[in-house]
DOPA-172333 format. One record per atom (N, C-alpha, C, O): atom name; x, y, z; residue number from 1. Coordinates in steps of 0.05 Angstrom, whole numbers, plus 32768, in hexadecimal, padded with zeros to 4 digits. Layout:
   vexke   east   north     up   rotor
      CA      X       Y      Z     NUM
...
% end
This chain:
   vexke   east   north     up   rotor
       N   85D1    849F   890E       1
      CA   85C1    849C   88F7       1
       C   85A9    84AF   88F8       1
       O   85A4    84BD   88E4       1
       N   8597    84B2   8910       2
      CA   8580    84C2   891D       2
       C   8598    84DF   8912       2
       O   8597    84E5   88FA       2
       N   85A3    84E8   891D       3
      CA   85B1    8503   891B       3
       C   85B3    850E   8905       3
       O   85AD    8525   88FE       3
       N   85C4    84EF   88F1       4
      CA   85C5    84FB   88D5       4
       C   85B4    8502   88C4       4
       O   85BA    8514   88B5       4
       N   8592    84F3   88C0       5
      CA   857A    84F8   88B6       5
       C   8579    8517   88CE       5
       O   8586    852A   88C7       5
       N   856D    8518   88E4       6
      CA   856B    8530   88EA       6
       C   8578    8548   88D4       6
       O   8569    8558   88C8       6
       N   858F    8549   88D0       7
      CA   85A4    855F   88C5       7
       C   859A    855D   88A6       7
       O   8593    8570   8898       7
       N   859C    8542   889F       8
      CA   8590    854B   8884       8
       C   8578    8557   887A       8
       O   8576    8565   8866       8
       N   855D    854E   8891       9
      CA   8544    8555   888E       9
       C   854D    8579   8892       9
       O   8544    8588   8881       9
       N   855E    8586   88AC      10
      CA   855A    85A6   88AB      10
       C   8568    85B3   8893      10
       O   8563    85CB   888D      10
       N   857E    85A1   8881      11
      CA   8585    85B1   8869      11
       C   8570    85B6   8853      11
       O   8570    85C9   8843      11
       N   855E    85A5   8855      12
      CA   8547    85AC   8843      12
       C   8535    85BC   8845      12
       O   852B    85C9   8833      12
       N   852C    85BB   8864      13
      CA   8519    85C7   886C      13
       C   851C    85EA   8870      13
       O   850A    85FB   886E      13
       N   8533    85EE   8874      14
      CA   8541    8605   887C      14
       C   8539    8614   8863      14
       O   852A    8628   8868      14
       N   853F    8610   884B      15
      CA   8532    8624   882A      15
       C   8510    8630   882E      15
       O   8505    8645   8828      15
       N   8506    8619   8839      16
      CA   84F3    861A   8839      16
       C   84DB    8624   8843      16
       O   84CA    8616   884D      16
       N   84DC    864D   883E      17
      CA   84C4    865F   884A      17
       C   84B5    865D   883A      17
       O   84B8    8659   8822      17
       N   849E    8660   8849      18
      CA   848C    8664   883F      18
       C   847F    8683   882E      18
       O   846F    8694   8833      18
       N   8493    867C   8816      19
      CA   8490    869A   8801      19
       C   847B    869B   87FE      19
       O   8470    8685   87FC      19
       N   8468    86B4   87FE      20
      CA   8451    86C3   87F7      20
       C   8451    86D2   87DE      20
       O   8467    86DC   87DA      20
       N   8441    86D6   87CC      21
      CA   8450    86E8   87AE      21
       C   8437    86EB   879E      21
       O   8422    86EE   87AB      21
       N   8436    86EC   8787      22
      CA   8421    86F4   8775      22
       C   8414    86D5   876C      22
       O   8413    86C0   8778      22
       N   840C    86DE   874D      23
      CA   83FE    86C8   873F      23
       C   8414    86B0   8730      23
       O   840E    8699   8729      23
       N   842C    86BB   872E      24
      CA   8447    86AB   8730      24
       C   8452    868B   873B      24
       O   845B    8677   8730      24
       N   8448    869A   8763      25
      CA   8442    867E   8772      25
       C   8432    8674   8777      25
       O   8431    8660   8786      25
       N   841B    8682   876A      26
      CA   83F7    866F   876C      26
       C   83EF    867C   8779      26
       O   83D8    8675   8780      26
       N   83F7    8691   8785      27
      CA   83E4    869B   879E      27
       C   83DC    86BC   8793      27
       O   83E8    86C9   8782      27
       N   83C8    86C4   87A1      28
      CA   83B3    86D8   879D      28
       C   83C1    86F3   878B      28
       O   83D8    86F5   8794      28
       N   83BE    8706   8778      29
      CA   83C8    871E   8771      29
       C   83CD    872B   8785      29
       O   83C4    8723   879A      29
       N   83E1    8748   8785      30
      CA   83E2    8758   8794      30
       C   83D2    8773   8782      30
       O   83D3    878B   8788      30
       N   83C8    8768   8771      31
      CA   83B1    877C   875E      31
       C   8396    878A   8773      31
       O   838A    87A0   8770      31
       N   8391    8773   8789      32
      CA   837A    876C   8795      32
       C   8385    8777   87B7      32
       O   8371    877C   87C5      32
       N   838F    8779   87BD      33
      CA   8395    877C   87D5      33
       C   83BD    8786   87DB      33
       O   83C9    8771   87D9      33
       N   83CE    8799   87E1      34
      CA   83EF    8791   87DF      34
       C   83F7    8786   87F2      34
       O   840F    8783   87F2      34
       N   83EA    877B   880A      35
      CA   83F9    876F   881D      35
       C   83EB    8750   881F      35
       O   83D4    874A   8818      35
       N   83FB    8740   8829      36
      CA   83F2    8723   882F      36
       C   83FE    871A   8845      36
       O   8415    871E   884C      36
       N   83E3    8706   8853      37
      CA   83F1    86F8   8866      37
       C   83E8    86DA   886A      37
       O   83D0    86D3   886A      37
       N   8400    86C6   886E      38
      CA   83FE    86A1   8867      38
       C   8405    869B   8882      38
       O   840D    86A8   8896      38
       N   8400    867F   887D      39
      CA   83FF    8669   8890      39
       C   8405    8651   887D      39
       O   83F4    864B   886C      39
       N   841D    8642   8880      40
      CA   841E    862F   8876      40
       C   842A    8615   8882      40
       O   8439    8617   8895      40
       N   8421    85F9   8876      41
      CA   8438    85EA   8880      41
       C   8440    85D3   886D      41
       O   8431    85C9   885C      41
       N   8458    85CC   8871      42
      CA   8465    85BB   8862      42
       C   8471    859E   8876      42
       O   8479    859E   888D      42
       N   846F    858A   8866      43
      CA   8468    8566   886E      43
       C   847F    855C   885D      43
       O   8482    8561   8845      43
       N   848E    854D   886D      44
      CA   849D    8539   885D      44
       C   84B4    851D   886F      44
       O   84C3    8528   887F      44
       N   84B6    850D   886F      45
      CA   84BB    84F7   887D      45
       C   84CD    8501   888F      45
       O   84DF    8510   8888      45
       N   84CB    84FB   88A5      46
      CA   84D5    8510   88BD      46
       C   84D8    8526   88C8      46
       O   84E6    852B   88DB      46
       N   84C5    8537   88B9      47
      CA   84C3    854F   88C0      47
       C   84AD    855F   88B3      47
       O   84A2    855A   889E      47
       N   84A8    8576   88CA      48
      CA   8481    8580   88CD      48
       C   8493    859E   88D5      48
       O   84A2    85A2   88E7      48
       N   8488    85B1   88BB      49
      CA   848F    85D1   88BB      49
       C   847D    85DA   88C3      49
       O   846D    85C8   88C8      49
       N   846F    85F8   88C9      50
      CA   845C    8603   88D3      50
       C   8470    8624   88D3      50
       O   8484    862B   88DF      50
       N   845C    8635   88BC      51
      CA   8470    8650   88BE      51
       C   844D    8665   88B5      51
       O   8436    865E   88B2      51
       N   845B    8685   88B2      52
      CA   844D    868B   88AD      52
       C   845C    86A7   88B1      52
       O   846B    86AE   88C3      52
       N   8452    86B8   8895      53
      CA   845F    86CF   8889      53
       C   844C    86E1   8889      53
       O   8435    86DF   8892      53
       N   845F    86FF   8875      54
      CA   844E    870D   886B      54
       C   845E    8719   885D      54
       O   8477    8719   885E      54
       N   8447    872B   8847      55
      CA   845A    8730   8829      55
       C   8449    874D   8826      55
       O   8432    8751   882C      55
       N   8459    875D   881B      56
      CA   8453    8772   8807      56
       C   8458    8776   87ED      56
       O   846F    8770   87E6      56
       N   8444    8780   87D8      57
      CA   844F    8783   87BF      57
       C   8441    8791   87B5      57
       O   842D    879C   87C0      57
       N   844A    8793   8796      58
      CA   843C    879D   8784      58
       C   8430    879B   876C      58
       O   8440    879E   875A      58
       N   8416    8796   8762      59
      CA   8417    8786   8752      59
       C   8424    878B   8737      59
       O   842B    87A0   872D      59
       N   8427    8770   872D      60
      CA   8437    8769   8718      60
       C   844C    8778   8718      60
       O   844F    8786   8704      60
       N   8462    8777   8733      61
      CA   8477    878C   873D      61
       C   8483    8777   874F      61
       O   847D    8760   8752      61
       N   849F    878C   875E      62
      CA   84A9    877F   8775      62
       C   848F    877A   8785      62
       O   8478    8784   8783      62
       N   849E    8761   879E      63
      CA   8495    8757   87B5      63
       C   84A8    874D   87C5      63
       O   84B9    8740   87B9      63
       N   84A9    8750   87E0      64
      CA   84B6    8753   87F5      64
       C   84A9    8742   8813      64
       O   8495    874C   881D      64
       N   84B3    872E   881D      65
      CA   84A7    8729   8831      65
       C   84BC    8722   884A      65
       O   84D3    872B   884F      65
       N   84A8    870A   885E      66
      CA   84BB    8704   8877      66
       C   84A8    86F4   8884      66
       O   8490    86F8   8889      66
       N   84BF    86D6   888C      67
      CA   84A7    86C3   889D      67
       C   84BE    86BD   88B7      67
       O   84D4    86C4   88BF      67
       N   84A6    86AA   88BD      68
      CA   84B1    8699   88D5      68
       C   84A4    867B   88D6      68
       O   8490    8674   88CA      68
       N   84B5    866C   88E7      69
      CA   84AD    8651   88E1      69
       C   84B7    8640   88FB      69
       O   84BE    864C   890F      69
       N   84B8    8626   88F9      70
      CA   84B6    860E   890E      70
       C   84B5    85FE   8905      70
       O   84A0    85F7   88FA      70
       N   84D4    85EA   8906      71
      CA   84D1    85DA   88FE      71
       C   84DF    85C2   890A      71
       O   84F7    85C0   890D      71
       N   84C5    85A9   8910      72
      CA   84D0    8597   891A      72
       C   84D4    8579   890C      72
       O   84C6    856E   88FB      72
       N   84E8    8571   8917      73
      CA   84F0    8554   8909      73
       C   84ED    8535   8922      73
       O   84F2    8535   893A      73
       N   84E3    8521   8911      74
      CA   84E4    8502   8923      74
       C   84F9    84FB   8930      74
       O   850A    84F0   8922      74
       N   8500    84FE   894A      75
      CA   8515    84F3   895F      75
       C   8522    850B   8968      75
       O   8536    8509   8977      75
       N   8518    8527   895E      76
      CA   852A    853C   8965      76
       C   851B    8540   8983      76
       O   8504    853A   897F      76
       N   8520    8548   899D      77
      CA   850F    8559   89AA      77
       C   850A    856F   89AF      77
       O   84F7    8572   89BF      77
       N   8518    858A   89A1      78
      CA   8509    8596   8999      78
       C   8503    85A3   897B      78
       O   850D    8596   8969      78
       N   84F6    85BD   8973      79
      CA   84F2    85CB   8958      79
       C   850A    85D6   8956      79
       O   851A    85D8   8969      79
       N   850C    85DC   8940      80
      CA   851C    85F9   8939      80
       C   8508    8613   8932      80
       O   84F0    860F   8932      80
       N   850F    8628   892E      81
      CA   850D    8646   892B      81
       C   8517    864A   8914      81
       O   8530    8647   8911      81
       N   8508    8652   88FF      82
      CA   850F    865B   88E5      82
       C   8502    867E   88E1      82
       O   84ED    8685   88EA      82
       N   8514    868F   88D2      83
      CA   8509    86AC   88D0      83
       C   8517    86B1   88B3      83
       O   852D    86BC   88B1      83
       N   8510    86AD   88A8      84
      CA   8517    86BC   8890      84
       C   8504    86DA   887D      84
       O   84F3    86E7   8888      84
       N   850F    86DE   885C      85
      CA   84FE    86F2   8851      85
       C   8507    86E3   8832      85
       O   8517    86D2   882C      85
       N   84F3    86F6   8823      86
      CA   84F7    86EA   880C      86
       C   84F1    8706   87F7      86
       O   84E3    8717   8804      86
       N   84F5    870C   87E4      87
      CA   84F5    8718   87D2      87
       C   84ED    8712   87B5      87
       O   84F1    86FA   87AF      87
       N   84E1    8722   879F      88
      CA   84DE    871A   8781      88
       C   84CD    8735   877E      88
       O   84C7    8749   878C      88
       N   84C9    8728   875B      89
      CA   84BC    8739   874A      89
       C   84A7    872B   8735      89
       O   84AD    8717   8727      89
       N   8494    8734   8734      90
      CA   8482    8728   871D      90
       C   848C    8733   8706      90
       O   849A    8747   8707      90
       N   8486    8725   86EE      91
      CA   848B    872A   86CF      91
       C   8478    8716   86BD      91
       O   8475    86FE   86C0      91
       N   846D    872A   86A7      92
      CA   8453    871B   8698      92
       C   845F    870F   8678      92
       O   846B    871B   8666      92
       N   8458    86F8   867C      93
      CA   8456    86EF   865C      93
       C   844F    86E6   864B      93
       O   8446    86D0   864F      93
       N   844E    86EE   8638      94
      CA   8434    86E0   8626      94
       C   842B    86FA   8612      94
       O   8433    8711   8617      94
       N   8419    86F4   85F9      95
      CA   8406    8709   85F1      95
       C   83F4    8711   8608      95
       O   83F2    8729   860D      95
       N   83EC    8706   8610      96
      CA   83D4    8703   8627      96
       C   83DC    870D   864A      96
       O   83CB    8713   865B      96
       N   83F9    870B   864D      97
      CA   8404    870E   8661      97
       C   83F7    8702   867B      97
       O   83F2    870B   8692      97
       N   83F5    86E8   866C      98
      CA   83E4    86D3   8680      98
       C   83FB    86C2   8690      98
       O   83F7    86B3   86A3      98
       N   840F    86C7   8686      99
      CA   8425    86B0   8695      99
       C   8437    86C4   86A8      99
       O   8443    86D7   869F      99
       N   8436    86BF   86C3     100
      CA   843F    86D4   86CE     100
       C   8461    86BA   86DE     100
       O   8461    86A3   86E8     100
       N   8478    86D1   86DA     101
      CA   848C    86CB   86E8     101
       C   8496    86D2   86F4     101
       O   8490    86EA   86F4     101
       N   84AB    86CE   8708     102
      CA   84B3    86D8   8720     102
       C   84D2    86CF   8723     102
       O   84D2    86B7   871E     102
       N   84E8    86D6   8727     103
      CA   8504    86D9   8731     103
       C   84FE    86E1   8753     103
       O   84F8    86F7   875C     103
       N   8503    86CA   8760     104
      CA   8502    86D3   8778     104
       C   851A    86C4   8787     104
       O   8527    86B2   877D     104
       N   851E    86D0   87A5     105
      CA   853B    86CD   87B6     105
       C   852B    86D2   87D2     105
       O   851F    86E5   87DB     105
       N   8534    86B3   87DD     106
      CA   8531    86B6   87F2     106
       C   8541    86AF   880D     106
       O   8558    86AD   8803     106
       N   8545    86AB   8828     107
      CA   855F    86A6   8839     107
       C   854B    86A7   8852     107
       O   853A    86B7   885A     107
       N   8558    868A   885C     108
      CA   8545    868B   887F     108
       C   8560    8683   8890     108
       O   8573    8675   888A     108
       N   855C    868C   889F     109
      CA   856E    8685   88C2     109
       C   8561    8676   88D5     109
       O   8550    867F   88E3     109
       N   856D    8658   88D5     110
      CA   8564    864F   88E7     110
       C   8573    864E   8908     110
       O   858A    8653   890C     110
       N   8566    8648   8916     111
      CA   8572    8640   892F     111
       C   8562    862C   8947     111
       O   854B    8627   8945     111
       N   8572    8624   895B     112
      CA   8567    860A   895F     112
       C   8577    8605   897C     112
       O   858C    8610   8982     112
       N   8568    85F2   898E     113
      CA   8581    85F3   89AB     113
       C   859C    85E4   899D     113
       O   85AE    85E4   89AE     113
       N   85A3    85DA   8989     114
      CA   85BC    85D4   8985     114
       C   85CA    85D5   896B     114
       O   85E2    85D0   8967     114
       N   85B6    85DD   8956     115
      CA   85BB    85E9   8942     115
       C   85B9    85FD   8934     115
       O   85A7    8607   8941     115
       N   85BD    860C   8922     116
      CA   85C3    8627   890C     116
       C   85C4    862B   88FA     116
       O   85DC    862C   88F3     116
       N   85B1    8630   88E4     117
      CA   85B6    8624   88C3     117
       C   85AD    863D   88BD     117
       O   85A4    864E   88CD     117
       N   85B0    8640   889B     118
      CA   85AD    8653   888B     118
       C   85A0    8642   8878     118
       O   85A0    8629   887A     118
       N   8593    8650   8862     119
      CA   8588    8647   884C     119
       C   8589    8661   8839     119
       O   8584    8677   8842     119
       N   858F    865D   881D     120
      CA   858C    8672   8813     120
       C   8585    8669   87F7     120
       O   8594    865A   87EC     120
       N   8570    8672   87E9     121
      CA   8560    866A   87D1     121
       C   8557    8678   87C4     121
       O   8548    868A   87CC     121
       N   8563    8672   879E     122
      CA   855E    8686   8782     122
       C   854F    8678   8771     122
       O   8552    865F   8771     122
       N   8540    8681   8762     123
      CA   8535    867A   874D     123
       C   852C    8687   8741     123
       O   8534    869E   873F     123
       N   8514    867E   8732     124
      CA   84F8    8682   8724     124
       C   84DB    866E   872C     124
       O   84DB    8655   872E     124
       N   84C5    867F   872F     125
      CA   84AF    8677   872A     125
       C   849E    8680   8716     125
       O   849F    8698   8714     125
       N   848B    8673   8705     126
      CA   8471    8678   86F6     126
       C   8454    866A   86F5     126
       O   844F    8652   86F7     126
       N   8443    867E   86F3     127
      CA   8427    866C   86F4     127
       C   8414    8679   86E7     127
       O   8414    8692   86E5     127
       N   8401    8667   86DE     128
      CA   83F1    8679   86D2     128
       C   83D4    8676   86DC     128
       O   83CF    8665   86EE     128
       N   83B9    868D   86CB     129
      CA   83A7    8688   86D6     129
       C   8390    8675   86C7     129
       O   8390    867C   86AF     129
       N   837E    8660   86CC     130
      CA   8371    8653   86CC     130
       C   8352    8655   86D3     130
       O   834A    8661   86E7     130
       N   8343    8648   86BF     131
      CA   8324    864A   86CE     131
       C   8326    8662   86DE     131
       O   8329    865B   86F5     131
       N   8326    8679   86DB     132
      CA   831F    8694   86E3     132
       C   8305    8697   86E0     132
       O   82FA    8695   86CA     132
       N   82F8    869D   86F9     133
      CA   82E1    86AC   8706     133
       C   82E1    86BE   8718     133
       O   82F2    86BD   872A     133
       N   82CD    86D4   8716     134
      CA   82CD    86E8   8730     134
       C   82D0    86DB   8746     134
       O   82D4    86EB   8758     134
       N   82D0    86C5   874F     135
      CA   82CA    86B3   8766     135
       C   82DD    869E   876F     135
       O   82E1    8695   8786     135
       N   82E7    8699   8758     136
      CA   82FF    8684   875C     136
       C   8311    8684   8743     136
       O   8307    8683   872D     136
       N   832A    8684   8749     137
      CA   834A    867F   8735     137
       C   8354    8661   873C     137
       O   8354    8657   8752     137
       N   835B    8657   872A     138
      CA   8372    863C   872E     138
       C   8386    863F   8725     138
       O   8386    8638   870D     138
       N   83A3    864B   872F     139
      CA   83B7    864B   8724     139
       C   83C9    8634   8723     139
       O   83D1    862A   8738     139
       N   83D2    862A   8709     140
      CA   83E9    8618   8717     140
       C   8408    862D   870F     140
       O   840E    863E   86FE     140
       N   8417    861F   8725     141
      CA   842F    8630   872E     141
       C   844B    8617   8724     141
       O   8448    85FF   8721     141
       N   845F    8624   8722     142
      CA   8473    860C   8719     142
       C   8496    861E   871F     142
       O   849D    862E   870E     142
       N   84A2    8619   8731     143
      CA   84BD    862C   8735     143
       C   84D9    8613   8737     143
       O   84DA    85FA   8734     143
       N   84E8    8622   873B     144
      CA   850D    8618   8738     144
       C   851B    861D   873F     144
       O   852B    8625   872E     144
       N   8522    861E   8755     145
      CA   853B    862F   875B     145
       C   855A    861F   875C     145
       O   8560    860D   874C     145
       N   856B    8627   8772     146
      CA   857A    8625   877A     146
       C   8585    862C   8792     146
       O   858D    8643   8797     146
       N   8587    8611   87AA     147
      CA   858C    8620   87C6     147
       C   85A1    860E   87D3     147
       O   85A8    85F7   87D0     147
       N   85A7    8621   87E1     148
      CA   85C5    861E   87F1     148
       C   85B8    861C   880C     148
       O   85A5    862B   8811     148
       N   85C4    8606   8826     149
      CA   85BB    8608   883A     149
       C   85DA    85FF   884B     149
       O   85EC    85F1   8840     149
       N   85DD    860B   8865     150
      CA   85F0    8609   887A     150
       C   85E5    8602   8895     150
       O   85D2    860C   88A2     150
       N   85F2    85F1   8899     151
      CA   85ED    85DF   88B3     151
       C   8602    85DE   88CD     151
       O   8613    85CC   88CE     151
       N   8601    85F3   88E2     152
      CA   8611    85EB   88F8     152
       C   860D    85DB   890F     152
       O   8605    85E8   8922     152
       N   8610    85C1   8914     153
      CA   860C    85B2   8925     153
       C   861E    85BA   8947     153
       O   8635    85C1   8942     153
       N   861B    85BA   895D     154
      CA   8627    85B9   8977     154
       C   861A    85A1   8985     154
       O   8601    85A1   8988     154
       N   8629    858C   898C     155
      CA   861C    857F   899D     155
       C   8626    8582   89C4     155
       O   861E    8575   89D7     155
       N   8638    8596   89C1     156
      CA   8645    8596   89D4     156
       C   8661    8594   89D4     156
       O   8670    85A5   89DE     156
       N   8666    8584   89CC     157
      CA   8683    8575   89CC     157
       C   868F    857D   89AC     157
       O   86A4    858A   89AA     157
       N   8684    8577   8999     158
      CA   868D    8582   897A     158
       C   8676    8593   8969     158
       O   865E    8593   896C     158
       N   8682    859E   895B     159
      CA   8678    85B0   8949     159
       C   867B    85AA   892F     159
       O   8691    85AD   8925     159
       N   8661    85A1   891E     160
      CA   8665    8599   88FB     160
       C   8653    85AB   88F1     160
       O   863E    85B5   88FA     160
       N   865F    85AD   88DD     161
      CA   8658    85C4   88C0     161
       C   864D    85B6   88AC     161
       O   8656    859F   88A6     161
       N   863B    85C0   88A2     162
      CA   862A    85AB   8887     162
       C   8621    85BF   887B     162
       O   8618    85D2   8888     162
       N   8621    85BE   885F     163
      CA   861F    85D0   8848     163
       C   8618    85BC   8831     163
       O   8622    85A6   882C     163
       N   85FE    85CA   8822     164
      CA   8606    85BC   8805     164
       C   85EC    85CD   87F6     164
       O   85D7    85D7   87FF     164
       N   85F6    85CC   87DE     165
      CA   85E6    85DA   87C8     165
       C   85D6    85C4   87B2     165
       O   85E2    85B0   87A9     165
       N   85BA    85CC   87AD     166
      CA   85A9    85BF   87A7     166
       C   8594    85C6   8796     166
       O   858C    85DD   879C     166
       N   8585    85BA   877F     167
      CA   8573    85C9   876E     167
       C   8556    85C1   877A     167
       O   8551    85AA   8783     167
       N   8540    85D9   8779     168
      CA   852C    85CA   8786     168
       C   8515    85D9   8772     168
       O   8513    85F0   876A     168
       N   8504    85BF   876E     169
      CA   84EB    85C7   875C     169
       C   84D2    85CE   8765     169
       O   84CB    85BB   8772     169
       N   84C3    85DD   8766     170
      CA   84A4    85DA   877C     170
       C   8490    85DA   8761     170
       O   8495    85E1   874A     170
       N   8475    85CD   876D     171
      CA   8459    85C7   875D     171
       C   844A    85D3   876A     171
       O   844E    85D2   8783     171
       N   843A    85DD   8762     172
      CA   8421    85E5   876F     172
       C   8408    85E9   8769     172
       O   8408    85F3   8752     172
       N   83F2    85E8   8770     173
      CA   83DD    85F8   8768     173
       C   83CB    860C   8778     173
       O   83CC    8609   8790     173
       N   83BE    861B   8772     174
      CA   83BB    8638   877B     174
       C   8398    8634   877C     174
       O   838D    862A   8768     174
       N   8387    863B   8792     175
      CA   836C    863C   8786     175
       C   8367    865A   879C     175
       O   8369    865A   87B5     175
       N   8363    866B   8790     176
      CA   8364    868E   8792     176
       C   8342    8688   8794     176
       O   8335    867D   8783     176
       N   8337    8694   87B2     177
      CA   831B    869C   87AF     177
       C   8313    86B9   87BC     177
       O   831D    86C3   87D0     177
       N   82FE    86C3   87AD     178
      CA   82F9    86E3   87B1     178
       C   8313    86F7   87A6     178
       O   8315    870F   87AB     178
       N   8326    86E7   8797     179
      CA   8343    86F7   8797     179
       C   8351    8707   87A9     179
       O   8360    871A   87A7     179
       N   8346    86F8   87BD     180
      CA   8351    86FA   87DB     180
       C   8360    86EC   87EB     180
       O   8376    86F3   87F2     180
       N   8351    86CE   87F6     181
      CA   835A    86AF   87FD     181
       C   8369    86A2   87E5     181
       O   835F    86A0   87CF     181
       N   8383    8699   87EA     182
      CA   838E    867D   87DC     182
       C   8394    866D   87F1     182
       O   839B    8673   8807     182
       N   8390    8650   87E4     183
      CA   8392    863C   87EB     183
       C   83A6    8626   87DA     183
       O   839B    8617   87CA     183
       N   83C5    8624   87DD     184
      CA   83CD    861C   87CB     184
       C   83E2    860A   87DA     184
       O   83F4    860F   87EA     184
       N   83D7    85EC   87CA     185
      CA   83E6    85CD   87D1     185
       C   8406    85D1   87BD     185
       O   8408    85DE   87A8     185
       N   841D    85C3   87CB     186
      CA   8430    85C1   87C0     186
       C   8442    85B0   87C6     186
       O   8442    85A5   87DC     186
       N   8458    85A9   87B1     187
      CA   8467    859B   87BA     187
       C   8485    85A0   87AF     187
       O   848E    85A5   8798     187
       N   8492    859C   87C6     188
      CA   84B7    85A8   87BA     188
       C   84C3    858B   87B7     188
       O   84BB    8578   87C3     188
       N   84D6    858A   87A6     189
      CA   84DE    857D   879B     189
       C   8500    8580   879A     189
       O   8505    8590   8788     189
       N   851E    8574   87A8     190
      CA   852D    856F   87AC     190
       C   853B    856C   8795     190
       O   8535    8557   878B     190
       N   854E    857C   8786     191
      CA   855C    856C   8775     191
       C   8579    8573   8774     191
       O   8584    8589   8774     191
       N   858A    8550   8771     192
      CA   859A    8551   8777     192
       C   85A6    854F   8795     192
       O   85BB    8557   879F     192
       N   8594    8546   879D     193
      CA   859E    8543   87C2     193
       C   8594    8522   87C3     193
       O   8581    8516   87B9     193
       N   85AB    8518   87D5     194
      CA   85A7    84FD   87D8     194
       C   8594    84F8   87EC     194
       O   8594    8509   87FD     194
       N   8584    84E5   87EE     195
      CA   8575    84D0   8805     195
       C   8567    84F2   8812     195
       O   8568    84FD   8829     195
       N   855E    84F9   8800     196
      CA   853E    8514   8800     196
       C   8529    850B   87F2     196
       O   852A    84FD   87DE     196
       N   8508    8517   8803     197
      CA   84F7    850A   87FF     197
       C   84E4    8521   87F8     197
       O   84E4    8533   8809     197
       N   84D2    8525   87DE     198
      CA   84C7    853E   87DC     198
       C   84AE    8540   87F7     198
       O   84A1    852D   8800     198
       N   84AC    855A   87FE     199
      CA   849F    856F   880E     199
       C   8488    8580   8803     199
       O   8485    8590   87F0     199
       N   8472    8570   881F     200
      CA   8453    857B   880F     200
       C   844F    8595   881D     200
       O   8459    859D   8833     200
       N   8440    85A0   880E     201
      CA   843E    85BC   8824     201
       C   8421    85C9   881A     201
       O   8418    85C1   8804     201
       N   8417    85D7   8826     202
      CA   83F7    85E5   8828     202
       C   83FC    8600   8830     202
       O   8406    8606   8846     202
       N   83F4    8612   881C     203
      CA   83F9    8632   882D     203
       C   83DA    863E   8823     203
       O   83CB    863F   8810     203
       N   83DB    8646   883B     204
      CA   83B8    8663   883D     204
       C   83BD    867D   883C     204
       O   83C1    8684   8853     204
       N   83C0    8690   882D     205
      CA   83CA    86A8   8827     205
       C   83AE    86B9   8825     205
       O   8399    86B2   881B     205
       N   83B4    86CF   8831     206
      CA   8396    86E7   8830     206
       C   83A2    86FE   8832     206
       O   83B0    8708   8844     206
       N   8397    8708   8818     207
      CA   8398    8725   880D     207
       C   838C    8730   8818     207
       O   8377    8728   8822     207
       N   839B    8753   881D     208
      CA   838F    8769   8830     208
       C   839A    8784   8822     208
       O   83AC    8787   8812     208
       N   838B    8794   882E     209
      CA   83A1    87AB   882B     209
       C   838E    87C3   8813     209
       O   8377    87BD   880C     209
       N   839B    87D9   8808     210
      CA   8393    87E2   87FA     210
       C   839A    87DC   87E3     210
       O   83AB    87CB   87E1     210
       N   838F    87E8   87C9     211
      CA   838F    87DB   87AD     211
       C   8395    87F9   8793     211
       O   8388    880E   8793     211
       N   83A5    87F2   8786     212
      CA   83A5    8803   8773     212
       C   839B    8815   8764     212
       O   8390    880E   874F     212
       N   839C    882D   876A     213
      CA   8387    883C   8757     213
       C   838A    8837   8739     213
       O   839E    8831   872C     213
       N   836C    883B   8730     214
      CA   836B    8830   8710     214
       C   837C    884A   8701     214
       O   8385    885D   870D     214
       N   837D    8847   86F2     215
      CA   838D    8856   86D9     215
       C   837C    8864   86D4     215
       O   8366    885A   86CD     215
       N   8381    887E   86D5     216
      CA   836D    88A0   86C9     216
       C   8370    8898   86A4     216
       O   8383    8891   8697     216
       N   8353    889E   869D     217
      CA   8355    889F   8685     217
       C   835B    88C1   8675     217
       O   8356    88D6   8681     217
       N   8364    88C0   8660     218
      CA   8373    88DE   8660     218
       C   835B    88E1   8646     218
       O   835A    88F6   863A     218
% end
């Protein structure tokens, strides 16, 4: 029973990097800085993530990243090893081009002293901006995807395969300061998977890097 919650808790957990991106997933422009780097973690009944990436992009353009992670579960003795990358693109909508969206794809590899999983995850995210000040942004963020996860079990003696495909929603909100620091609370949301419990998560993202030259006036 311990084994089977174990296995179910790493099919979920396994989707779940910690993506870095634009104003899309609440977190800081790449207007302000093109590179970023996070620390996040994600909470949910039996299990405590701890990862941390980094991304390049461009603003209101592609973006490209790559994390790593740790993740442990109640009665297991030890973590697993997660490495995945993730990919997307920003796109503006609106008169105002205040609603910014994102098509993004992402895929982690886990591994573990007795197990091996994949995760691989499509969607969309959008968010927009809020109470804007030189000093502080509140974005809220709202995405959808669709993820597939694979599970190889060894206990020694047998070998089981577990697979299943699943829709997952995330919430968030974004509080961007100096347009540098984000700080953004979230929560994923399971759908369509039985006896799953939504997943809180906290990511700190900080912009670096150089910044776009302005546009020559002609």
């Amino acid at each position: 029973m311990r084994r089977s919650l174990v296995v179910s808790l790493a099919l979920l957990a396994i989707v779940r990097s910690p993506a870095v991106a634009q104003t899309c997933l609440g977190l800081a422009s790449f207007t302000h800085g093109n590179m970023q780097a996070s620390g996040n973690g994600q909470f949910s009944d039996g299990m405590n993530r701890f990862g941390a990436g980094f991304t390049y992009g461009l603003p209101a353009s592609v973006f490209a990243g790559a994390q790593i992670s740790t993740t442990s579960f109640d009665g297991a003795p030890s973590s697993s090893l997660g490495i995945g990358a993730n990919v997307g693109y920003q796109l503006s909508l609106g008169k105002a081009a205040n609603i910014a969206v994102c098509p993004t794809a992402s895929f982690e590899i886990g591994m573990g002293p007795d197990d091996d999983a994949l995760g691989i995850n499509v969607g969309f995210s959008l968010g927009t901006t809020m109470g804007s000040t030189p000093r502080m942004q509140i974005i809220p963020s709202a995405g959808l995807g669709l993820a597939y996860t694979k599970l190889k079990l060894d206990d020694g003696t047998t070998t089981t395969e577990l697979s299943d495909t699943y829709g997952q929603a995330r919430l968030g909100v974004g509080f961007i300061f100096n347009q540098q620091i984000a700080v953004r609370p979230s929560v994923d949301i399971p759908l369509g998977l039985d006896n799953s419990d939504p997943t809180f998560g906290l990511t700190v993202a900080y912009s670096f890097g150089s910044k776009p030259a302005p546009a020559r006036r002609r």
